[in-house]
MILO-176921 format. One record per residue: residue in one letter; x, y, z of N, C-alpha, C, CB in turn. Coordinates in steps of 0.001 Angstrom, whole numbers, plus 500000, padded with zeros to 6 digits. Glycine has a CB too. Example, Ala and Ser with C-alpha at 12.3 -4.5 7.8 and 13.67 -1.06 7.14 Angstrom:
A513190494310507800512300495500507800513200496700507800511308495527509046
S512850497750507080513670498940507140512900500030507870514084499402505725
END
This chain:
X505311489353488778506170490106489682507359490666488920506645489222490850
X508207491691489483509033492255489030509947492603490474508441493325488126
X511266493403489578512149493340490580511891494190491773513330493609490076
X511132495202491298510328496190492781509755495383493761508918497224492385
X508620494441492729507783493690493846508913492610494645506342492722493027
X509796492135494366510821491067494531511542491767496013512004490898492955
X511893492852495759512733493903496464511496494181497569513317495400495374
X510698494404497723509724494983498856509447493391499479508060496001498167
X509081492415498672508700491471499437509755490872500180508054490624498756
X511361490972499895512218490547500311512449491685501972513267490465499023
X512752492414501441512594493774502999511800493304503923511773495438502713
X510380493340503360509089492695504309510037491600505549507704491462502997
X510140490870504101510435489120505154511301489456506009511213487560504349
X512462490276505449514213490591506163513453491334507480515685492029504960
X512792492300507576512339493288508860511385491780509618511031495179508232
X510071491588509501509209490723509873510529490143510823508358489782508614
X511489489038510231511481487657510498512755487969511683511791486500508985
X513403489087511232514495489501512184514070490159513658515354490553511407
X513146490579513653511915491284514701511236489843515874510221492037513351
X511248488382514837510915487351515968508960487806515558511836487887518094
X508754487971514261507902487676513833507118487200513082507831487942513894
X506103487057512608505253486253511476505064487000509993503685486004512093
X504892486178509014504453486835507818503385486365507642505176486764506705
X502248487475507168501100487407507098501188487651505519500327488297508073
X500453486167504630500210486887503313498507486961503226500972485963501908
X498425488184502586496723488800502523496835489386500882496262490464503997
X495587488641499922495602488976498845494545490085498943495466487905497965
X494469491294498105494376492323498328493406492574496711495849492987498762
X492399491783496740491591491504495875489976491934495684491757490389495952
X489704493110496180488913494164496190487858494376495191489649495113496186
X488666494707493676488480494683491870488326493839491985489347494951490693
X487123492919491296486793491282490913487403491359489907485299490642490672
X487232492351488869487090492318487453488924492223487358486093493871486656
X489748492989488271491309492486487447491838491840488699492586493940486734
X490762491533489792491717490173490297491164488820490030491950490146491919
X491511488077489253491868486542489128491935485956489771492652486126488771
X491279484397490705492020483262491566493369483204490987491300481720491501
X493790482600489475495161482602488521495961483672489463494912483223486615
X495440484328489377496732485433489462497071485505490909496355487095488893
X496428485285491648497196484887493114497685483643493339496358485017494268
X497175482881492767497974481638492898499626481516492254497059480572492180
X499205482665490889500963482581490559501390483462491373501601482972489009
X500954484478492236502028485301493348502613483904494013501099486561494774
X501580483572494802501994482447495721503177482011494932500838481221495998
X503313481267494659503993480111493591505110480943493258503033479567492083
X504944482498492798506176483027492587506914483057494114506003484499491849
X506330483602495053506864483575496617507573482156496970505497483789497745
X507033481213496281507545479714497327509055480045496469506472477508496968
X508750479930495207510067479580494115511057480893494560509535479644492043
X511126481913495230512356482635495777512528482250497096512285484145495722
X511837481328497784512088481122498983511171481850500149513376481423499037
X510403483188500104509728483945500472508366483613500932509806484665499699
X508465482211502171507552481322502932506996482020503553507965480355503689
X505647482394503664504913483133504897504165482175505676503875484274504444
X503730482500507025503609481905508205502380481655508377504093482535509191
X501517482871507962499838482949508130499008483477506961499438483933509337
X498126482711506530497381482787504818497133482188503855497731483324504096
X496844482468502822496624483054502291495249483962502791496790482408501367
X495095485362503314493914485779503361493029486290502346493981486462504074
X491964486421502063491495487200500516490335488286501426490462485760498915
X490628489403500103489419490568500581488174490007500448489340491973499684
X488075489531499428486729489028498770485924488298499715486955488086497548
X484861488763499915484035487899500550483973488274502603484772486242500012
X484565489500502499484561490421503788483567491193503541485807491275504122
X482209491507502622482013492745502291481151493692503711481160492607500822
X480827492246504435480109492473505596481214493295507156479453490758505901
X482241492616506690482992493260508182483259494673507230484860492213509025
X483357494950506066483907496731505442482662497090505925484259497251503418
X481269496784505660480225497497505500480020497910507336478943496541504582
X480606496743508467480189497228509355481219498513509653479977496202510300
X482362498710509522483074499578509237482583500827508895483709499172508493
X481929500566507501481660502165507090480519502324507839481388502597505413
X479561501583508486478563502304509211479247503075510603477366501199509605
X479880502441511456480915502998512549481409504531512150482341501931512621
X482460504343511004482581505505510427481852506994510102482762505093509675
X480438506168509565479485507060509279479023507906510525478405506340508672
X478860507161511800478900507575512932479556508247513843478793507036513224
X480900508962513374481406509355514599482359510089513339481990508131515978
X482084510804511989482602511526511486481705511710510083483919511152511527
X481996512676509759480704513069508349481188512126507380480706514930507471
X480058511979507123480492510800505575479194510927504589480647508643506089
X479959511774502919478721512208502456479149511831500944478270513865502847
X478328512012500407477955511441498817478973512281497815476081511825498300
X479859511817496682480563512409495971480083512162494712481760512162496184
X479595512586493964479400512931492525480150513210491525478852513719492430
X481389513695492031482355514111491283482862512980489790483485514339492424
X483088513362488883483487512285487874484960512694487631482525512262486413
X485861511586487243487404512342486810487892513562486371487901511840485918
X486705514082485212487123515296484804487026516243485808486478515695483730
X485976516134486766485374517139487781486837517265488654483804516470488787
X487255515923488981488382515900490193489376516370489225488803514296491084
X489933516196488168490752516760487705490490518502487721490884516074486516
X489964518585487275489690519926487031489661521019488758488046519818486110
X489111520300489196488790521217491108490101520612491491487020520533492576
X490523519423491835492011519430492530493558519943491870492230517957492842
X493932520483493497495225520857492684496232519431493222495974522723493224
X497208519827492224498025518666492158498946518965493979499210518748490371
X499561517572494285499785517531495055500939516319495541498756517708495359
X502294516865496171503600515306496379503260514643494757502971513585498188
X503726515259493740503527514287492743502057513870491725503874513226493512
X501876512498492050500507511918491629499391512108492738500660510329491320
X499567513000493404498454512931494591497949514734494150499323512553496692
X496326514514494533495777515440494576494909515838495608495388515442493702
X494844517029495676494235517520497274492600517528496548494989519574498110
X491631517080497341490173517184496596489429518273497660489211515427496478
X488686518852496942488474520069497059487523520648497791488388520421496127
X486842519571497944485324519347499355484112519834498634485423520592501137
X484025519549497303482879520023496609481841519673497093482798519739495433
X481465517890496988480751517584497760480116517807499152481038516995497652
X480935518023499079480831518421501132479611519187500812482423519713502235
X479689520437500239479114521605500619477661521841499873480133522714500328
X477213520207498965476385520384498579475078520213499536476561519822497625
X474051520577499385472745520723500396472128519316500113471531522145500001
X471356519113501416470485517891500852469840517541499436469446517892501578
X469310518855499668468317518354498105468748518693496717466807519081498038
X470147519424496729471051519216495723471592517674495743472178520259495889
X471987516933497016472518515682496539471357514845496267473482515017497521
X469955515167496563468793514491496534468297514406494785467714515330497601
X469124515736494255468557516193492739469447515087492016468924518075492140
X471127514724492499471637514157491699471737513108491781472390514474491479
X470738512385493123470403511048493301469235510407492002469766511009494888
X468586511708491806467833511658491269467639511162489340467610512683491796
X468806512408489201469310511794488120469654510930487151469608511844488160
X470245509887488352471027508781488054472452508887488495470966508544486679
X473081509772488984474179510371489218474664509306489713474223511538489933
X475689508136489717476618507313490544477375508226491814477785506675489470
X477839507874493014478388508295493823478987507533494298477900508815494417
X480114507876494903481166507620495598481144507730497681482131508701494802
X481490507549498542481376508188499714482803508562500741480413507307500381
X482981509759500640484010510433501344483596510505502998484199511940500643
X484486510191503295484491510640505081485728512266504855485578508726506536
X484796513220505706485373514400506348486860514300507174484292514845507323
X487961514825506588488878514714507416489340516068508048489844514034506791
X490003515843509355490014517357510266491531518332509750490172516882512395
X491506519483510300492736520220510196493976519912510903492481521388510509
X494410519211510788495137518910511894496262517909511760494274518499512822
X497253517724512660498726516993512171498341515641512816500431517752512870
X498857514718511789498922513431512467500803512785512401497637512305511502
X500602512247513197502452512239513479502284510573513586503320513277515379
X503542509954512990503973508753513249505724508380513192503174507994512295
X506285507724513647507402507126513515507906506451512525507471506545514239
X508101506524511295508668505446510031509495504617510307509326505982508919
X509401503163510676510776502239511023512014502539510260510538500691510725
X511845502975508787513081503482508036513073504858507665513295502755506818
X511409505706507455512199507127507045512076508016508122511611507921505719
X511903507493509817511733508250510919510622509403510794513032508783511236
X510820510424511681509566511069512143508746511835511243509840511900513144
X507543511409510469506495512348509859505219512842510640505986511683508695
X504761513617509566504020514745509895503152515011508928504757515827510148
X502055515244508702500895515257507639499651515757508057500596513940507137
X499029516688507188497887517342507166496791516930506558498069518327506792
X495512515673506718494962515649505973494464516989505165494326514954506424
X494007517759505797493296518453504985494051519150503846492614519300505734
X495143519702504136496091520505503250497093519204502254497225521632504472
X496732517894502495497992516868501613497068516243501139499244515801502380
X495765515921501309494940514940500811493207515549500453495027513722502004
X492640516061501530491602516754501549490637514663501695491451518201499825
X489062515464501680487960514604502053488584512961501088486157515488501418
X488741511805501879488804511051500848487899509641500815490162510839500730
X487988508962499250486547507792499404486729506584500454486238506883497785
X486117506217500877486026504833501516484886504081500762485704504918503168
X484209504788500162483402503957499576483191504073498066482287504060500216
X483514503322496774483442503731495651481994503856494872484288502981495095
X481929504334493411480885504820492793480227502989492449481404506058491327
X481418501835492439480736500667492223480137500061493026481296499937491832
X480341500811494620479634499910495484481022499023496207478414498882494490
X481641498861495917483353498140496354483872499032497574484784498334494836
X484082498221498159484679499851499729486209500174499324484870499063502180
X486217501016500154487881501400499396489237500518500303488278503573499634
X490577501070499672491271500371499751491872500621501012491864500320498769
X491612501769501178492199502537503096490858501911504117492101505159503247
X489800501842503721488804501110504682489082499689505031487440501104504095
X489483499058503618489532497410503974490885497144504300489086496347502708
X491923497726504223493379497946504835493462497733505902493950499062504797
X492517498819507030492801498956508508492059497949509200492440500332509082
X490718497596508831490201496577509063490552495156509192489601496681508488
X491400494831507888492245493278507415493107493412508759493439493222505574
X493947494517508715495272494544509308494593494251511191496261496405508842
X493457494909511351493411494718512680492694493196513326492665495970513125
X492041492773512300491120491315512615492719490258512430489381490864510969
X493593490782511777494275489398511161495764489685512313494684489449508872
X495535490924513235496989491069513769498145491313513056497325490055514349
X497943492362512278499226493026511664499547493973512561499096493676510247
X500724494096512793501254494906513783502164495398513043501696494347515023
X502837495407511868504308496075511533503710495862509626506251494817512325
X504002497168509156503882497310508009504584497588507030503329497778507965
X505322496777506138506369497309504968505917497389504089507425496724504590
X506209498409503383505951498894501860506644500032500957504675499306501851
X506322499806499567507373501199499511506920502653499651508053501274498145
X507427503876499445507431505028500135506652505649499047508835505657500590
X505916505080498035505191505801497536503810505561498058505375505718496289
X503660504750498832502722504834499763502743505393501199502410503783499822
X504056506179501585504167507014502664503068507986502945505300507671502528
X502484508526502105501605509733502192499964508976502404501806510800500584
X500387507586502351498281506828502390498547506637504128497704504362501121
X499507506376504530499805506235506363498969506932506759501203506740507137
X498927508676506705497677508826507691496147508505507955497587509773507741
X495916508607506303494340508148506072494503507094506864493710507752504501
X495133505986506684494504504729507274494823505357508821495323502999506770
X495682505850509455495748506105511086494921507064511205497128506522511788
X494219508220510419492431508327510877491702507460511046491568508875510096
X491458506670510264490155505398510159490804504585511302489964504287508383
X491659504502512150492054503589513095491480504077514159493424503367513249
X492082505129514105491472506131514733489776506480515101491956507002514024
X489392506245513947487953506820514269487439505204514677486973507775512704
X488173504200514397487273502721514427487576502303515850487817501355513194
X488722502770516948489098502233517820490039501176517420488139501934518469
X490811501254516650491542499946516004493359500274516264491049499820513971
X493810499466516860495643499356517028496170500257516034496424497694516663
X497062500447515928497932501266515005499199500525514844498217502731515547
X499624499636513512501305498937513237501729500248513349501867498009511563
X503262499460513398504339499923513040504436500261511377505276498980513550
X505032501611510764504976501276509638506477501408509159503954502015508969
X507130501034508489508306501154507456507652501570505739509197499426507466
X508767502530505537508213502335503697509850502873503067506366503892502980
X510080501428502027510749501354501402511276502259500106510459500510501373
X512698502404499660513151503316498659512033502110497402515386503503498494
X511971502782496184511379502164495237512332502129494195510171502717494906
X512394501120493413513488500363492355512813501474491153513259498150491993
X513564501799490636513204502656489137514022501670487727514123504686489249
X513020501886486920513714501862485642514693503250485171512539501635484596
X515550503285483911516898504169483608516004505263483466518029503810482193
X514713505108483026514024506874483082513946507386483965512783507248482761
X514013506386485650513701507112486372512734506810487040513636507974485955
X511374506723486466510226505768486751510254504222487144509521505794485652
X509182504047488190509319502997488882508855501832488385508873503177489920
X509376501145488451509146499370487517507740499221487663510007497657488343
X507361498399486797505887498018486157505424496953485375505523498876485404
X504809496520485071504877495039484324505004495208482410503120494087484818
X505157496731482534506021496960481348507655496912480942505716498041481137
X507837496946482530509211496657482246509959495043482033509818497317483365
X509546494327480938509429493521480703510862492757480962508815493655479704
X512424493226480737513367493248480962513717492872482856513641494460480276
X512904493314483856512644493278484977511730492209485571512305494343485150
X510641491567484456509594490673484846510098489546485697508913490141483658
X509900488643486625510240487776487191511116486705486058509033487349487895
X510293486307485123510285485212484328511652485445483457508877485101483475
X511550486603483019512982487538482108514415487686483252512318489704481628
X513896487975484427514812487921485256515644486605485953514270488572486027
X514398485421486243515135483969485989515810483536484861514297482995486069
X515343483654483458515794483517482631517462483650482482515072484130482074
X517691485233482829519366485928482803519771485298484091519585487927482870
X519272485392485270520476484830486337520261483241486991520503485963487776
X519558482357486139519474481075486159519099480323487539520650480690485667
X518904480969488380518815480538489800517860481608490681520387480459490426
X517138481073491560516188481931492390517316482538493610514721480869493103
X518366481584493926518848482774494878520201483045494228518991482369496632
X520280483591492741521436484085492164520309485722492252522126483161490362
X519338485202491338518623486670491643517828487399492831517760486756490797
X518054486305494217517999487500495230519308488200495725517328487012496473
X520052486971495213521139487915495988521550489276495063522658486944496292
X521483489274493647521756490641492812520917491772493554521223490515491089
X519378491076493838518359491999494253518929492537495671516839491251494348
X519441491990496564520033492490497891521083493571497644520710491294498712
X522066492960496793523434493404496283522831494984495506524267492003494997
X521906495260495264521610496602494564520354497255495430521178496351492829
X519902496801496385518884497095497049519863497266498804517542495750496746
X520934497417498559521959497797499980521941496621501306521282499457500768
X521630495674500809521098494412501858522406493134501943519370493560501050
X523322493722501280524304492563501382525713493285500125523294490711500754
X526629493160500668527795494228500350528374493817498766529207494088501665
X528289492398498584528854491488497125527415491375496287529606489533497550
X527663491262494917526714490834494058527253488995494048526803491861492424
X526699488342495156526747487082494994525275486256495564528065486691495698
X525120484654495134524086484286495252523626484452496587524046483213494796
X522012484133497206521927484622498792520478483656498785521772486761499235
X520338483295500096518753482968500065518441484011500945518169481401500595
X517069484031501242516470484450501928517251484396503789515232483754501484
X516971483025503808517631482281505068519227483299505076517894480139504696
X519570483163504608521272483814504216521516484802504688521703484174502852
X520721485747503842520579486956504310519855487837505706520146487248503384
X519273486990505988519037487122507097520017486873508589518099486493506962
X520770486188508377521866486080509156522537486931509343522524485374508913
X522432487860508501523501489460508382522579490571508331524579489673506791
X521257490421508338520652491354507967520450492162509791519252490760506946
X520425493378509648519897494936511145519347495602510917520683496013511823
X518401495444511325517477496841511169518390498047511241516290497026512435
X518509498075512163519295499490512995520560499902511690520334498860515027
X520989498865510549522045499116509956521466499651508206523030497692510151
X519925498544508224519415499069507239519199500489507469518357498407506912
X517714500738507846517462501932508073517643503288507651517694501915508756
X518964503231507915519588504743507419520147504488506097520880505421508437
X520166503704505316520428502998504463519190503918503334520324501312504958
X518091503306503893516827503094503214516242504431503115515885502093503939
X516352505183503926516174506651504532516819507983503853516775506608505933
X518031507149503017518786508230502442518228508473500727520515507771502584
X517325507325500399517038507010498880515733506966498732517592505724498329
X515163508125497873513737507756497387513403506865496637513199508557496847
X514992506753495591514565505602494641515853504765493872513575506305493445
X515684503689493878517089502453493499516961502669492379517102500688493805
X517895502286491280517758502327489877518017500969489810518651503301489014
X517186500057489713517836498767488761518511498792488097517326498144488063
X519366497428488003519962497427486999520580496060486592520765498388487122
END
C-alpha cells in the first residue's frame, strides 16, 4: 500500500461509517497470475495495523466464475454481445485517445459478418467479448463531484466483459459482487469516474440496484503523477518507518488529504468524530489531484 491507497481507504471508512454503515472488504482477484493469497493477506494486515476494521469479509472474486458466467449469458440476451479480435496494436491504432488514458474503441468488431468472425475463429484468432453500448446519456449523482453525464458511445465506445483469457471482466464482476454482497455506496478515486457508467449499463441491463457512488481527488507524486508502488518514498513500510506510529501517519494523511485542519496524530475512531460529509464534499470536488507530501 501507499499513501493514495491509505487516503482512499481512509475516505471509504470516514463516508461508510458516518452514513450508519458497514464496510464491506472484497478482494478483487480476477488475474490468478498477479493475485497472490500473500498479497491479500498483507492488505488485510496492512488495514488492521492503521486501524481500518471492516465489518463484512473478506470476499474473493475467485471462484465466482459461475455467478460472472450467468451474468454474461443474461447480458448476451438482452443486448449484442460479439467477438473482438482486435490485438493492442489494432486498438491502438483504430482508437482515438480519449479523458486522458481512455480510449474510445471503434466498433470494428461489431461490423464484422459471421463468417468473417467464423474465418478468424478459424485461425486461431483469441477473442475477447464486447457488449454493444447505446447513444445515449447516462446521468448519476457523485456523493462528492455532484451531477454527471456520459456518453457511452462517444467516451468509451463497445466495451469487454469478457477477456481473450477466458477471465470475465472487471465491470462484469464489479456489478455483480456489489449486488449479491449489498453494496450500496461506492468510494473510490476519480480516476475511475468515467468506469461509473459502464457498470450502471450492466446494472441496468442485469436488473441489478444501482450504489451510491463518490470518487475521490487522487494523491500525486511532485511530477504530478499519481502514486504507485514505485513511489517507494510513499510505500506503507517507508512511510511507518518516517512517522513512527500508525495514527501519526493517518493523521498527516487527513492533515493533507483536507480531513482534519492540524498535521497531528488521529485514529480512524478520531477522526471520525469531526468528520461531514456535507463539509467534505466540496472539499473533494474542488481537486482532481493532492500532491503528497
Amino acid at each position: 500500500m501507499h499513501a493514495g491507497n491509505i487516503y482512499a481507504a481512509l475516505c471509504s471508512w470516514l463516508i461508510v461509517k458516518s452514513q450508519g454503515g458497514s464496510m464491506v472488504l472484497r478482494i478483487d482477484d480476477l488475474d490468478p497470475d498477479r493475485c497472490k493469497p500473500a498479497f491479500a493477506t498483507q492488505v488485510m494486515r496492512d488495514f488492521e495495523q492503521l486501524g481500518l476494521f471492516w465489518d463484512e469479509g473478506p470476499f474473493y472474486q475467485q471462484g465466482r466464475e459461475e455467478a460472472y458466467r450467468a451474468a454474461f449469458e443474461a447480458i448476451s440476451e438482452r443486448a449484442e454481445v460479439y467477438p473482438c479480435f482486435c490485438t493492442r496494436a489494432d486498438l491502438h491504432a483504430a482508437s482515438a485517445p480519449h479523458l486522458g488514458e481512455r480510449s474510445v474503441y471503434a466498433g470494428t468488431c461489431r461490423r464484422l459478418s459471421a463468417a468473417e468472425r467464423q474465418q478468424r475463429t478459424n485461425a486461431g484468432r483469441h477473442c475477447s467479448w464486447r457488449v454493444a453500448v447505446p447513444d445515449e446519456e447516462f446521468q448519476f449523482s457523485d456523493l462528492l463531484q455532484g451531477p454527471q453525464e456520459s456518453n457511452l458511445a462517444k467516451e468509451c465506445g463497445d466495451f469487454v466483459i469478457r477477456r481473450a483469457d477466458d477471465a470475465y471482466g472487471y465491470h462484469l464482476a464489479t456489478v455483480v459482487d456489489d449486488a449479491e454482497q449489498g453494496v450500496s455506496c461506492v468510494v473510490r478515486g476519480i480516476d475511475l469516474l468515467s468506469s461509473t457508467p459502464q457498470q450502471i449499463y450492466l446494472q441496468a441491463l442485469l436488473g441489478l440496484p444501482r450504489p451510491a457512488y463518490g470518487h475521490l481527488p487522487l494523491m500525486v507524486n511532485q511530477d504530478g503523477k499519481r502514486l504507485a508502488k514505485r513511489d517507494h518514498d510513499a510505500a506503507l513500510d517507508q512511510l511507518l518507518g518516517k512517522y513512527r506510529t500508525a495514527e501519526a501517519l493517518i493523521g498527516h494523511i487527513a492533515f493533507v488529504g483536507g480531513l482534519q485542519p492540524h498535521d497531528e496524530p488521529a485514529t480512524p475512531e478520531q477522526l471520525l468524530s469531526i468528520f461531514r460529509l456535507k463539509d467534505f464534499a466540496p472539499k473533494a470536488a474542488r481537486h482532481f489531484a493532492i500532491s503528497w507530501q
